[in-house]
C-alpha positions in Angstrom: -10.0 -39.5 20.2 -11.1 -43.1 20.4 -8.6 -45.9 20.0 -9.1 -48.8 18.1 -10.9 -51.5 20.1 -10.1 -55.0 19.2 -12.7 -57.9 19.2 -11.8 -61.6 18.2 -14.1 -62.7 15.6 -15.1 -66.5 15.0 -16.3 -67.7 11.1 -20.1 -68.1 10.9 -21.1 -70.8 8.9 -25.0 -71.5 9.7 -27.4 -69.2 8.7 -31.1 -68.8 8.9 -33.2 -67.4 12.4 -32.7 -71.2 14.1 -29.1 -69.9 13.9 -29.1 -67.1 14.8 -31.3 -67.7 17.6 -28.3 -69.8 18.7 -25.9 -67.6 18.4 -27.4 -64.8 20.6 -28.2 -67.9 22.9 -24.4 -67.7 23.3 -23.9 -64.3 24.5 -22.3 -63.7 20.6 -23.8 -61.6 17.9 -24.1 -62.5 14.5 -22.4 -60.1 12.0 -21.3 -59.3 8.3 -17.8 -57.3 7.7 -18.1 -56.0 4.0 -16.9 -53.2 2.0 -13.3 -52.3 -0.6 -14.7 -54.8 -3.1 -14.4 -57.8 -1.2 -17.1 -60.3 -1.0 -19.3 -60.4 2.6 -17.3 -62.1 5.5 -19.9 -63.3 8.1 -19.0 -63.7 11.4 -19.8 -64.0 15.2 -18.7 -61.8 17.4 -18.7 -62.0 21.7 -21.8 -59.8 22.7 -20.0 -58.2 25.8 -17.6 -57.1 24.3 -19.1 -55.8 21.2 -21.7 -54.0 23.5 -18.9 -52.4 25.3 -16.9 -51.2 22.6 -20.5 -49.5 20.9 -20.9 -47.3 23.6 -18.8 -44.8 22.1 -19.9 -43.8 19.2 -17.9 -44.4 15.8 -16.1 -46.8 17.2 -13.0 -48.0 15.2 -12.5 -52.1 15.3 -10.0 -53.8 14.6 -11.7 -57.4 13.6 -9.2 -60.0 14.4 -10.5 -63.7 12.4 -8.4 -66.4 10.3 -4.6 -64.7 11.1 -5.9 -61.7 9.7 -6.7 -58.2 10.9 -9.0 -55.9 9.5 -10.3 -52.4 10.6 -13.8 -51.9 10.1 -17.1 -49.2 11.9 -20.2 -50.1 12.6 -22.5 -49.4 9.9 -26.2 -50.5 11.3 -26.4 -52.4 13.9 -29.8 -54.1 14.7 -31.3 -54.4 18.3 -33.8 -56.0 20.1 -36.7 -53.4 20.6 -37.5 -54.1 24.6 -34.4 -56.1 25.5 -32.1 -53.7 23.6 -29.8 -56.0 22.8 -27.9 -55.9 20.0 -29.2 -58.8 17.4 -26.9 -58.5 14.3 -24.1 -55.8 13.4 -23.3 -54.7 9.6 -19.3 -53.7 9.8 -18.0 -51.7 6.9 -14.5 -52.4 6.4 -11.4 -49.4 6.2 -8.0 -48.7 5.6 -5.6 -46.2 7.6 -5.8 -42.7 6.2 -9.1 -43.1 4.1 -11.4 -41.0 4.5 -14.9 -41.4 6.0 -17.8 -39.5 6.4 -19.5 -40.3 10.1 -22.1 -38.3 11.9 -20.0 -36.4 15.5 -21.9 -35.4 18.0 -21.9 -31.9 19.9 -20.9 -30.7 22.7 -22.2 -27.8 24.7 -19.1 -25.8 26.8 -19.8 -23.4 29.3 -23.0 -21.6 30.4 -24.9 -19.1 28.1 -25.7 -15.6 29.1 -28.7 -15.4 32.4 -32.1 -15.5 31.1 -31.2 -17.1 28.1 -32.7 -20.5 26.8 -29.8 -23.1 24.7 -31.6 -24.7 21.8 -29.9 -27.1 20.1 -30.7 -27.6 16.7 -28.6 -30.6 15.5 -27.2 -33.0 18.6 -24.8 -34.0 15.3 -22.6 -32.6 12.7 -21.4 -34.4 9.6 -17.7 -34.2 8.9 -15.3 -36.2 6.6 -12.3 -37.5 8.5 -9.9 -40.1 8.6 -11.5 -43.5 9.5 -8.4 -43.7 12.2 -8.4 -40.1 13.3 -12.7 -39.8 14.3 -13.3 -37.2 16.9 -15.5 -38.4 19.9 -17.6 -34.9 19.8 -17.1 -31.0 18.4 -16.9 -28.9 21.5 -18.9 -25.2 20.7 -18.6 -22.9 23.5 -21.4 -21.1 24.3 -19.9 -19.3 27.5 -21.7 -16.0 28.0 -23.2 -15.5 24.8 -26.6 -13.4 24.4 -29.8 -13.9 23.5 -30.8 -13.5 19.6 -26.7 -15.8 19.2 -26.9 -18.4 16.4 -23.9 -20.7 16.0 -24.1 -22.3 12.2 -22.2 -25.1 10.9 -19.3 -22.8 9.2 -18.7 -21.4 12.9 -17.7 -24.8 14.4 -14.0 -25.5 14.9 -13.7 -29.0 13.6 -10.8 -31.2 14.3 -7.5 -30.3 12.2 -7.7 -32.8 8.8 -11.7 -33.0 9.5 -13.8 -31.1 6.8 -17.6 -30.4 7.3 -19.6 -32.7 5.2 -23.2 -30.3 5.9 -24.4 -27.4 4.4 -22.4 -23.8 5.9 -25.5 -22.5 6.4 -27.2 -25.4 8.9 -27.9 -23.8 12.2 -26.4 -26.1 15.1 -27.0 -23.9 18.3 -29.9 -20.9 18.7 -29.8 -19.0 22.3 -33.3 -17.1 22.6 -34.4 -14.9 25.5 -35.5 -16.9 28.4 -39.7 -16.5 28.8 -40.4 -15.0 32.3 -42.9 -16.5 34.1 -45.4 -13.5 34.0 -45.5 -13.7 30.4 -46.2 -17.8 30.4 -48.8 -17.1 32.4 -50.3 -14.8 30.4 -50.2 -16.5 27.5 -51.9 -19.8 28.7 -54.2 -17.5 30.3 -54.9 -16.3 26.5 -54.8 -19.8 25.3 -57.2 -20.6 27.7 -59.6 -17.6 26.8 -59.1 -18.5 22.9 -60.5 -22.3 23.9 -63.5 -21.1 25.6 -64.1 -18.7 22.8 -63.9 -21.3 20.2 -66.1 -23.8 22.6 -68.9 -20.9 22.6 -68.7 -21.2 19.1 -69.0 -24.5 18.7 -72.1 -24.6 21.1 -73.9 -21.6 19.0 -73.1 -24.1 15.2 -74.2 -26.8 17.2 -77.7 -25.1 17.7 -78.1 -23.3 14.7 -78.8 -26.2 12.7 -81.8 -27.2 14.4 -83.5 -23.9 14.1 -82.5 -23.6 10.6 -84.0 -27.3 9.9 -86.9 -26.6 11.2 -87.7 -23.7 9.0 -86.7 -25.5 5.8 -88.6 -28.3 7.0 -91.5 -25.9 6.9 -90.6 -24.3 3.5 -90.7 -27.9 1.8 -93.9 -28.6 3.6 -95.9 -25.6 2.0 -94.3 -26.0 -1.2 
């Protein structure tokens, strides 16, 4: 389970893109900590370690700025589209043992059955947890299972104090029979026949027309 992660924040008091421009000019990241009825806090926080402490997902902060401490997760954070670095970060502030609802990712254990293909459905699963107790991933052991095996939300074995926050019902892992390769051959070999089929086709409409305008043409003429 992830620790908190503590980043030093400084006050931001310029604003507008010549500022923040600045800012990310300074290996720091503008940011806004809001949330519990308080009014918006903007801030700057360093990039590196920011970027750092983002690699794990649902990452719990603990902002440090002005004496005071405050324990926040990243709500959306905005990032260059080529560079991918990170440009501006909303934090939404918590309190210890309130409950939050995150999106946890999944993790395959163990090897399905041979000749068996692992689909994954949902990569996530939505649970409502304490902001200080998020797990890093829900582990789901497929070990050995068989073909025609679907593992729904309701199956999962989520943290203790975590409840689901999804529908029972949403299917998170389906194992199908593995396709041998005599039957993917044959079944391009069908596509295949099926395109040239509907080429022919399209060659014999493409004709058609000009036969058929030439009679009408003659049709109007003798009228």
């Amino acid at each position: 389970m992830p620790s908190e992660v503590k980043i030093v924040a400084e006050p931001r008091t310029e604003f507008g893109k010549g500022a923040a421009r600045r800012i990310r000019r300074a290996d720091k990241v503008p940011a806004v900590l809001y949330g519990h009825g308080i009014d918006p806090i903007h801030i700057t926080l360093p990039g590196h370690d920011l970027m750092l402490a983002l690699k794990t997902a649902n990452t719990l902060l603990s902002i440090e700025y002005d004496g005071k401490s405050q324990l926040a997760l990243p709500k959306q954070i905005q990032r260059d589209p080529i560079k991918r670095s990170i440009e501006h970060a909303d934090l939404v502030a918590v309190r210890r043992g309130e409950k939050v609802t995150v999106e946890v990712a999944i993790a395959l254990v163990g090897d399905a059955a041979p000749d068996t293909m692992v689909n994954l459905e949902n990569n996530t699963v939505s649970l409502e947890v304490e902001a200080t107790h998020i797990p890093s991933s829900v582990e789901v052991d497929i070990a050995g299972l068989a073909a025609g095996t679907q593992i729904h939300a309701r199956d999962l074995v989520v943290p203790e104090g975590a409840m689901l926050a999804v529908d029972d019902d949403l299917l998170v892992v389906n194992i199908t029979a593995q396709q041998s390769q005599e039957a993917l051959e044959a079944e391009l070999a069908d596509a295949e026949a099926d395109l040239g089929g509907e080429r022919e086709e399209s060659a014999a409409v493409t004709e058609a027309p000009a036969e058929g305008g030439s009679g009408e043409a003659g049709d109007s003429s003798d009228a």
